[in-house]
Residue frames as a rotation matrix with the C-alpha (Angstrom) as fourth column:
UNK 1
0.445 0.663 -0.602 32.44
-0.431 0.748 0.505 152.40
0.785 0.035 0.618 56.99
UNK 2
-0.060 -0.564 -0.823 34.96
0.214 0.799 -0.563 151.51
0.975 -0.209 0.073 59.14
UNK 3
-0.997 -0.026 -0.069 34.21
0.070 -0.025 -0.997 153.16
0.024 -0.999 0.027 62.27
UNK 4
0.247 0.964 0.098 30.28
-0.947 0.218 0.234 152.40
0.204 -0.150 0.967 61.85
UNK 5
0.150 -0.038 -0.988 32.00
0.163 0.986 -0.013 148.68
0.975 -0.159 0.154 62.05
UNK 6
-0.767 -0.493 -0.410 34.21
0.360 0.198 -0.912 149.39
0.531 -0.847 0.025 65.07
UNK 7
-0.544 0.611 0.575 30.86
-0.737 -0.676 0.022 152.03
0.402 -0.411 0.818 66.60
UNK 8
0.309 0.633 -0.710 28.38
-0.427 0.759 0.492 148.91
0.850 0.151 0.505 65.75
UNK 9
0.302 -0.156 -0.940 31.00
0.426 0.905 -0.014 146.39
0.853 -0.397 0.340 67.51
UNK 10
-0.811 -0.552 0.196 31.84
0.164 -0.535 -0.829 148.87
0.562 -0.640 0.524 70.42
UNK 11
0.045 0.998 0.041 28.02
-0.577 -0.008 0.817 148.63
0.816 -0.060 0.575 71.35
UNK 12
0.496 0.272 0.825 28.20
-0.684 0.707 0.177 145.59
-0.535 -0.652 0.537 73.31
UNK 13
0.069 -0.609 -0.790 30.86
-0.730 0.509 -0.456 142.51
0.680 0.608 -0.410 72.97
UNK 14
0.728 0.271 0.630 30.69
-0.681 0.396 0.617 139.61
-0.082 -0.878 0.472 75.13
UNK 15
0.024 -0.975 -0.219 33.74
-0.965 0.035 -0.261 138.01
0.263 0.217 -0.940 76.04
UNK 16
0.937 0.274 -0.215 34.34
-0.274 0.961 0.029 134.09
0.215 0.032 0.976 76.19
UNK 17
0.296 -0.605 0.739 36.82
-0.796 0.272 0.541 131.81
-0.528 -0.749 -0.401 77.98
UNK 18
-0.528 -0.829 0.182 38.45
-0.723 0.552 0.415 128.65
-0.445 0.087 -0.891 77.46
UNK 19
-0.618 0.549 -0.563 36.54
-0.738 -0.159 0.655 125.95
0.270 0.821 0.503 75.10
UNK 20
-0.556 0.426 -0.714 35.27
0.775 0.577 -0.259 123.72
0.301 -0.697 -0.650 78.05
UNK 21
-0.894 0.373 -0.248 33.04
-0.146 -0.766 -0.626 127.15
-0.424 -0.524 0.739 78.98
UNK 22
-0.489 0.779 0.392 29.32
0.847 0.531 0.002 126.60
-0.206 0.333 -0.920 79.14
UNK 23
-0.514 -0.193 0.836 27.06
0.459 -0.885 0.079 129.31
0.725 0.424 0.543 78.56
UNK 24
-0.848 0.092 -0.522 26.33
0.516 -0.082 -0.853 131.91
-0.122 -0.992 0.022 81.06
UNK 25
-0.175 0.916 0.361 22.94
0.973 0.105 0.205 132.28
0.150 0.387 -0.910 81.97
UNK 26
-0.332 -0.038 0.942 22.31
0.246 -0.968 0.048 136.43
0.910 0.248 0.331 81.19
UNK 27
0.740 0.585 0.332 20.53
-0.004 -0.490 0.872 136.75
0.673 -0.646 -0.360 84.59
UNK 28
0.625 -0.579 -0.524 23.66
0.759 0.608 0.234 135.74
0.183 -0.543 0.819 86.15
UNK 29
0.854 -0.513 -0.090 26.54
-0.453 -0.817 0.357 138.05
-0.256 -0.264 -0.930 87.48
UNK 30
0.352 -0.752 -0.557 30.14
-0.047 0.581 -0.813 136.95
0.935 0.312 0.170 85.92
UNK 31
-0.136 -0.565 0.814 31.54
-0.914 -0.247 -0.323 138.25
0.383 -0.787 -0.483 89.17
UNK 32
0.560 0.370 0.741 29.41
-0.527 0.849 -0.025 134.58
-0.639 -0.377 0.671 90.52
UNK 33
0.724 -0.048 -0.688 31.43
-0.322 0.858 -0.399 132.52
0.610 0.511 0.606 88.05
UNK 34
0.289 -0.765 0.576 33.88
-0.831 0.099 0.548 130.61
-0.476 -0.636 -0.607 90.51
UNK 35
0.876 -0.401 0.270 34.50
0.482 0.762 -0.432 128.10
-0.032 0.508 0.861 87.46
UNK 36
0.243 -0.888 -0.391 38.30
0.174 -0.357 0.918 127.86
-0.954 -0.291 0.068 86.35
UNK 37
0.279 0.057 0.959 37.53
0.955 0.088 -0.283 128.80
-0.101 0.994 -0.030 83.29
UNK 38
0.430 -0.260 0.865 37.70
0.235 -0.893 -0.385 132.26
0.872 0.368 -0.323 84.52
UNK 39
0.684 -0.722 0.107 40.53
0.041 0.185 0.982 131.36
-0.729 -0.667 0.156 86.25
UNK 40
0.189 -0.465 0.865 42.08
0.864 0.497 0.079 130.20
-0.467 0.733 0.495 83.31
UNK 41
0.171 -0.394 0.903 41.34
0.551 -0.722 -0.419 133.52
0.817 0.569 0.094 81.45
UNK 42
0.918 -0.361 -0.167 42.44
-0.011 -0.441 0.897 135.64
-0.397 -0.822 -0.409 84.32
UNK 43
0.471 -0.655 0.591 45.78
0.458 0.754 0.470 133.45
-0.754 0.050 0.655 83.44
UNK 44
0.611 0.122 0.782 45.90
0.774 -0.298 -0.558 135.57
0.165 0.947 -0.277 79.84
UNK 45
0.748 -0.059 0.661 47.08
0.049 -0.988 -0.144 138.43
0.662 0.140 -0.737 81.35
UNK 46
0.636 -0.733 0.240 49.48
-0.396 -0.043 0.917 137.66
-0.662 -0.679 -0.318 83.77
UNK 47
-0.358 -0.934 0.019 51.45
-0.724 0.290 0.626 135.46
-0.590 0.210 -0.779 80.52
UNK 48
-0.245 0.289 -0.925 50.01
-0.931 0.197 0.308 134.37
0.271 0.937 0.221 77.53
UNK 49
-0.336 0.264 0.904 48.00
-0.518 0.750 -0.411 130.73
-0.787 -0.606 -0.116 78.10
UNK 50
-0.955 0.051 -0.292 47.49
-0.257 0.346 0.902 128.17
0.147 0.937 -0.317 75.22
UNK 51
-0.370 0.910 0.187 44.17
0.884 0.407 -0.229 127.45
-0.285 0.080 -0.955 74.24
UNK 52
-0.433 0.681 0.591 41.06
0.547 -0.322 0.773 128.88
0.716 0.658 -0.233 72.70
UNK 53
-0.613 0.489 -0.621 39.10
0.249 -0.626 -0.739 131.62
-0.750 -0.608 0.262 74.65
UNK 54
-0.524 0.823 0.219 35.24
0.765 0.341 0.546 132.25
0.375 0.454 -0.808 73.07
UNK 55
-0.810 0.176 -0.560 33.24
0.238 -0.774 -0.587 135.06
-0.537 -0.609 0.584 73.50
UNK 56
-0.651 0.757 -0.065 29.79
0.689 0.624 0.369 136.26
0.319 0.195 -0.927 73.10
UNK 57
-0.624 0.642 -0.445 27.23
-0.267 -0.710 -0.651 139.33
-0.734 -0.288 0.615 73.09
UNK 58
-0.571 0.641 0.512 23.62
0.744 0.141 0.653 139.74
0.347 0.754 -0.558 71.96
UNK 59
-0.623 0.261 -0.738 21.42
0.294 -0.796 -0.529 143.01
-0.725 -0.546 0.419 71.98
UNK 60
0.312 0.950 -0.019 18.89
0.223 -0.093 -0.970 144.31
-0.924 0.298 -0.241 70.12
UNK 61
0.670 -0.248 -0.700 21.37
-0.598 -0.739 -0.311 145.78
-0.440 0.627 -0.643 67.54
UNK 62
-0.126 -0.688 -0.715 24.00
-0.797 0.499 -0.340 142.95
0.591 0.526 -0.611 67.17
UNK 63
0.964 -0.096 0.247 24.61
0.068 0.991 0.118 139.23
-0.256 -0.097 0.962 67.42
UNK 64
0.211 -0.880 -0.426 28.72
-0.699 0.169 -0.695 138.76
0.683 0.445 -0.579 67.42
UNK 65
0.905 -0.420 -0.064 31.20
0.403 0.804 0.437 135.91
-0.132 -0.421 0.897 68.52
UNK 66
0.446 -0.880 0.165 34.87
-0.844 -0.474 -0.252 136.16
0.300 -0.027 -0.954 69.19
UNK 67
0.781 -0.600 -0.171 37.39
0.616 0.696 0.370 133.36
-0.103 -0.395 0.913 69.32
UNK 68
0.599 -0.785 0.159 41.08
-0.780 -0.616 -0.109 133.77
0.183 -0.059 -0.981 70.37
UNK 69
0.887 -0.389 -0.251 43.94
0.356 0.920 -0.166 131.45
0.295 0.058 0.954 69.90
UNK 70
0.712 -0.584 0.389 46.70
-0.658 -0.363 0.660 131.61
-0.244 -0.726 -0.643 72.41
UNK 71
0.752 -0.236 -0.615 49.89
-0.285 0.725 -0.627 129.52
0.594 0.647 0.478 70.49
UNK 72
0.747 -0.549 -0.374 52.63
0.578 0.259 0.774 127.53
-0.328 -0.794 0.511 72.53
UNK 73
-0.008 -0.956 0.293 55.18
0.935 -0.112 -0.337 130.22
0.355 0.271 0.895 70.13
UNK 74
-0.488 -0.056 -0.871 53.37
0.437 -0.879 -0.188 133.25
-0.755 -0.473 0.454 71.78
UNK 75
-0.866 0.496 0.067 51.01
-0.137 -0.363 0.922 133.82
0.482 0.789 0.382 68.52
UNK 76
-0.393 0.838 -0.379 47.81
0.204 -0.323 -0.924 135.21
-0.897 -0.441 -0.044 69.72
UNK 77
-0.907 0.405 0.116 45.17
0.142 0.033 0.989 134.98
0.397 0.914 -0.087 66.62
UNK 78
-0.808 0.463 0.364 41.79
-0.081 0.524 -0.848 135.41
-0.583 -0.715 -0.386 66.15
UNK 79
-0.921 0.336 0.196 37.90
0.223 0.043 0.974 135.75
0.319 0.941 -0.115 64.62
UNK 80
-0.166 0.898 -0.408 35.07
0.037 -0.408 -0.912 138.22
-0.985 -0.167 0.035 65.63
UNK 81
-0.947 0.320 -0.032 32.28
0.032 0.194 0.981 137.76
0.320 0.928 -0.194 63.70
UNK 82
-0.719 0.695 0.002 28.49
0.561 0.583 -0.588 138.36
-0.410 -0.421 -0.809 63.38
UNK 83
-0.386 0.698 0.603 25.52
0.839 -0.006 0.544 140.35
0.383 0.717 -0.583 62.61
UNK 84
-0.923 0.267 -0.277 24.47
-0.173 -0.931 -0.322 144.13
-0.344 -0.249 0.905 63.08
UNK 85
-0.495 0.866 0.067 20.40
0.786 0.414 0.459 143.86
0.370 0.280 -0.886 62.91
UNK 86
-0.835 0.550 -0.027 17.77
-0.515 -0.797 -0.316 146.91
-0.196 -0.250 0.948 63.12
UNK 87
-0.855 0.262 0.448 14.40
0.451 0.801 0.393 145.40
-0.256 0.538 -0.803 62.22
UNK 88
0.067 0.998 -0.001 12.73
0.638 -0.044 -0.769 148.15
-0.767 0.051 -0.639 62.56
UNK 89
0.369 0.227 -0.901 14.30
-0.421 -0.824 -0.380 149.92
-0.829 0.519 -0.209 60.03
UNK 90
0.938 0.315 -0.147 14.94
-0.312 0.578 -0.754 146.92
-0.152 0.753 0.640 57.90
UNK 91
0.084 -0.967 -0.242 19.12
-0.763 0.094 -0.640 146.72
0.641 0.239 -0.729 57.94
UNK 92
0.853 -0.346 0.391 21.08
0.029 0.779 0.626 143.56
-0.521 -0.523 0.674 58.44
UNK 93
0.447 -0.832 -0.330 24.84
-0.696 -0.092 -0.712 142.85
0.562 0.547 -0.620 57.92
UNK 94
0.865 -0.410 -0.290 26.96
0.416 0.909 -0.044 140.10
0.282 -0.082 0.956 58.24
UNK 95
0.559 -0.795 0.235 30.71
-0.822 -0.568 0.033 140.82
0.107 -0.212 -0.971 59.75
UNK 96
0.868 -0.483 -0.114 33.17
0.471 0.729 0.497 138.65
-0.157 -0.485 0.861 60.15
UNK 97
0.118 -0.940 0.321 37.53
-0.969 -0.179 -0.168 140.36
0.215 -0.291 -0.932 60.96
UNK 98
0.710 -0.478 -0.517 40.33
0.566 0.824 0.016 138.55
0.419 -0.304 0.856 61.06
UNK 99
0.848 -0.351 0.396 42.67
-0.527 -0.629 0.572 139.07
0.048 -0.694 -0.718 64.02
UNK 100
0.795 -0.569 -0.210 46.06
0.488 0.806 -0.336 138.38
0.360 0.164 0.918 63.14
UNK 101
-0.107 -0.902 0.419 49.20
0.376 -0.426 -0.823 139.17
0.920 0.069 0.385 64.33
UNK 102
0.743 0.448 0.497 48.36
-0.094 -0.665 0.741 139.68
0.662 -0.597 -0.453 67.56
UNK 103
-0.606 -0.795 0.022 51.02
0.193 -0.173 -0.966 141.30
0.772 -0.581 0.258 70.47
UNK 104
0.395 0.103 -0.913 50.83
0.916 -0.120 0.383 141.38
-0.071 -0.987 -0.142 74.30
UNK 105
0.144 -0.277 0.950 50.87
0.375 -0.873 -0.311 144.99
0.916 0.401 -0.022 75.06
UNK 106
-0.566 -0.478 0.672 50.81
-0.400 -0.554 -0.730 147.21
0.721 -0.682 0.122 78.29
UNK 107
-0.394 0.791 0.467 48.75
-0.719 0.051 -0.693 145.97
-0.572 -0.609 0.549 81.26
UNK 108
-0.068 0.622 0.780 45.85
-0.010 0.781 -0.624 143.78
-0.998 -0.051 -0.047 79.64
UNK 109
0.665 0.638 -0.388 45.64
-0.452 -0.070 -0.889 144.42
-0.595 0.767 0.242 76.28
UNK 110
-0.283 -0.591 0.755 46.81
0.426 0.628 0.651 142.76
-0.859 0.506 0.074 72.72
UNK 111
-0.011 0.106 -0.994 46.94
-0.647 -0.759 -0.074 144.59
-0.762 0.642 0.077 69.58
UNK 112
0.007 0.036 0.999 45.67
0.674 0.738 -0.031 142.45
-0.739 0.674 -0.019 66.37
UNK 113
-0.915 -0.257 -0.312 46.10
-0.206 -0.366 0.907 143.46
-0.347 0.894 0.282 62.67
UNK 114
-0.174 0.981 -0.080 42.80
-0.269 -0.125 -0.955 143.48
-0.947 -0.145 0.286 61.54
UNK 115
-0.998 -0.010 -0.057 40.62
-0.057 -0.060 0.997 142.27
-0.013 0.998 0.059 57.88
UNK 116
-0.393 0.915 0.095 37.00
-0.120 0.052 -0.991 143.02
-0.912 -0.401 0.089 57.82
UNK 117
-0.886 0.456 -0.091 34.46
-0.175 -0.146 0.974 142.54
0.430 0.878 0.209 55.35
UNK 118
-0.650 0.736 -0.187 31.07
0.459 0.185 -0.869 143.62
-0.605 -0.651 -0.459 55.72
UNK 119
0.199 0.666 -0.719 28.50
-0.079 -0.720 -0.689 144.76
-0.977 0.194 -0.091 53.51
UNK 120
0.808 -0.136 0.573 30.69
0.582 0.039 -0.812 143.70
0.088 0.990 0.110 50.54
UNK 121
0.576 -0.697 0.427 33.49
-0.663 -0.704 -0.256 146.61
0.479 -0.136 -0.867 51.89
UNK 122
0.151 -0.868 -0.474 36.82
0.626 0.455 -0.633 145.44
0.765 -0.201 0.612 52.52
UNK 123
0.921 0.068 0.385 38.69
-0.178 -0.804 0.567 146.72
0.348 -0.590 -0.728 55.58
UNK 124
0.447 -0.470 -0.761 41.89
0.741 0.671 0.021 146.61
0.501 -0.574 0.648 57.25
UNK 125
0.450 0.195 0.871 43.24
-0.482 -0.769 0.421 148.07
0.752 -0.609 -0.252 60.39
UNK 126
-0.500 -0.413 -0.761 44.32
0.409 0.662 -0.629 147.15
0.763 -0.625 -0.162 63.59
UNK 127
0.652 0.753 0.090 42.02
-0.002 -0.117 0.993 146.60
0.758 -0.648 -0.075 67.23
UNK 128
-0.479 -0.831 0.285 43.25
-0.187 -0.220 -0.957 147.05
0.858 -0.512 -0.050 70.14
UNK 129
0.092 0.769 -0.633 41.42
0.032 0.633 0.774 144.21
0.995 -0.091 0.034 72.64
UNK 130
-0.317 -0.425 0.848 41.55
-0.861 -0.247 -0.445 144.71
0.399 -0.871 -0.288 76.54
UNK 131
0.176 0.335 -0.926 41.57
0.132 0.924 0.359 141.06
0.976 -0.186 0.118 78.35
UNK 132
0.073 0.157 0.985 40.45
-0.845 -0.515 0.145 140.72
0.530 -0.842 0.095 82.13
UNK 133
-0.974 0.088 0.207 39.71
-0.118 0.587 -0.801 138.16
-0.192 -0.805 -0.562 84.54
UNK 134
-0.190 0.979 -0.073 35.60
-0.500 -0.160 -0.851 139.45
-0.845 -0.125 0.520 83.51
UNK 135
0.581 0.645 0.496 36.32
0.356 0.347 -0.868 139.61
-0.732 0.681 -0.029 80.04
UNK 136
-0.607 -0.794 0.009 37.42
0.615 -0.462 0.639 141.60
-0.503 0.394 0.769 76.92
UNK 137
0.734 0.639 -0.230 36.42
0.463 -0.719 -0.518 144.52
-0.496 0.274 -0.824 75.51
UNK 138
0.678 -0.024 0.734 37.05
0.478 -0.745 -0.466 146.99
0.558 0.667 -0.494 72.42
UNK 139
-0.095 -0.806 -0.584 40.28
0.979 -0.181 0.091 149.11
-0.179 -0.563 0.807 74.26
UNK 140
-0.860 -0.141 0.491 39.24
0.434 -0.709 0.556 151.90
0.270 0.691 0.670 71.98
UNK 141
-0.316 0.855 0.412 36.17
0.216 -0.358 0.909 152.52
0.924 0.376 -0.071 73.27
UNK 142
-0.900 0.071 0.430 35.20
-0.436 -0.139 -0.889 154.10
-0.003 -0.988 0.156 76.78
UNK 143
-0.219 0.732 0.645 31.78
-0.845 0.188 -0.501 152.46
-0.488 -0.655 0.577 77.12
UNK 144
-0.231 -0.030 -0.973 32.56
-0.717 0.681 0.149 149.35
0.658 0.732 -0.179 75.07
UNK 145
0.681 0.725 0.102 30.36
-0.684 0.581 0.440 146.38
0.259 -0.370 0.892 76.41
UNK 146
-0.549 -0.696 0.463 32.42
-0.706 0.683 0.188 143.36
-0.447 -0.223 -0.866 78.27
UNK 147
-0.077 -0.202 -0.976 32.87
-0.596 0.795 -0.117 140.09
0.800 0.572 -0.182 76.29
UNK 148
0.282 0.079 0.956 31.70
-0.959 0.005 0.283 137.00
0.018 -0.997 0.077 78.45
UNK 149
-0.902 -0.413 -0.129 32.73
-0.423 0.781 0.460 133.65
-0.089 0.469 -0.879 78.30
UNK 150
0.520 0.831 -0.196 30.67
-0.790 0.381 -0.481 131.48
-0.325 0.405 0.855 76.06
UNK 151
0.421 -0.191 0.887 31.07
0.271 0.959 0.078 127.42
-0.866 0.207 0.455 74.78
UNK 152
-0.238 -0.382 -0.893 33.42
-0.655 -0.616 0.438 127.41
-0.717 0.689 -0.103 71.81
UNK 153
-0.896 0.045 0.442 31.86
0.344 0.699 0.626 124.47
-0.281 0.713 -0.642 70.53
UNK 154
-0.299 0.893 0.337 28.56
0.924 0.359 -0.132 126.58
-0.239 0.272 -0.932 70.40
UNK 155
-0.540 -0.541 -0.645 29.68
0.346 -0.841 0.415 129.79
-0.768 0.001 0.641 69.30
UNK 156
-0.953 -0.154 -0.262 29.38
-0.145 -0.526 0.838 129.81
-0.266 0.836 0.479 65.73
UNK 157
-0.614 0.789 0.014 25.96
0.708 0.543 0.451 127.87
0.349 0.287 -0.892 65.58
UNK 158
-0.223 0.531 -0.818 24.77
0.823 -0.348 -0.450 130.71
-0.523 -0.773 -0.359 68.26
UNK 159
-0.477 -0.069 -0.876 25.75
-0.266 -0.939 0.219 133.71
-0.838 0.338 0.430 66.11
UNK 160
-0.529 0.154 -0.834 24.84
-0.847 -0.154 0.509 132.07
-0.050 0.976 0.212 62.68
UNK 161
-0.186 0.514 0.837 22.01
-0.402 0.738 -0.542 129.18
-0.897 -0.437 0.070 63.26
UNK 162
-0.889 -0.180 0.421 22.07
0.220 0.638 0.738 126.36
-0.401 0.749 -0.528 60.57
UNK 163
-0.388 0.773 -0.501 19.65
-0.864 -0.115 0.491 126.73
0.322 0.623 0.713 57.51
UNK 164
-0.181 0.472 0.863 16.69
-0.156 0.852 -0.499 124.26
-0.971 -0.225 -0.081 57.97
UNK 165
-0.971 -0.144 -0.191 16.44
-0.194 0.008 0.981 122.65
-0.140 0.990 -0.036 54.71
């Protein structure tokens, strides 16, 4: 089950800046963002940066979010989460991993202990997250989708829209 999770989320991840990032409009090119937000994450990789960084992908197949917490002791947490959807063949699933323990590694990346649960199936593991200036992407995966910045106050509402009562 676990690498249908990691296959699923290796599809397409969209990666998300600092929590003052609006969202970006899909016709857009990141490469056009000249905000310092992605300045700011840029900043990640040269030496850990405090604050929240927010990410963000949708495709026919999934709906996920990603936060990251950069701490002033050098803890690097986080919390990818969403939804794997087929409709035409009737499957949905909920995800949601915690990313703990995370280390600055070679070059761009950070290695997180991992706890999934999807489907009802426990998991644990460990991801291995590449962080850019663009974005972040799966490390594990050669054609893993880039993570864009996205609002972190409108993350979770995006991936999981309130019930109307």
């Amino acid at each position: 089950m676990r690498a249908v999770v990691i296959a699923v989320l290796g599809l397409g991840l969209v990666a998300c800046g600092p929590s003052d990032v609006t969202e970006i409009d899909p016709e857009s090119d990141a490469t056009e963002l000249a905000s310092d937000s992605v300045n700011e994450a840029a900043d990640i990789v040269d030496g850990p940066m405090l604050g929240s960084y927010c990410y963000r992908f949708e495709d026919e197949s999934v709906t996920e979010g990603l936060e990251i917490e950069v701490y002033e002791s050098g803890a690097v947490d986080g919390y990818h989460f969403g939804t794997i959807h087929d409709e035409e063949a009737g499957y949905f699933a909920a995800f949601e991993t915690q990313l703990t323990e995370g280390v600055f590694g070679d070059g761009n990346t950070v290695t997180f202990q991992t706890y999934t649960e999807v489907d009802g199936d426990t998991q644990t593991g460990e991801d291995l997250w590449e962080l850019t200036a663009d974005g972040a992407s799966l490390a594990l995966f050669d054609q893993s989708a880039t993570l864009l910045p996205f609002s972190c106050s409108d993350l979770i509402n995006s991936i999981w829209p309130p019930m109307e009562e």
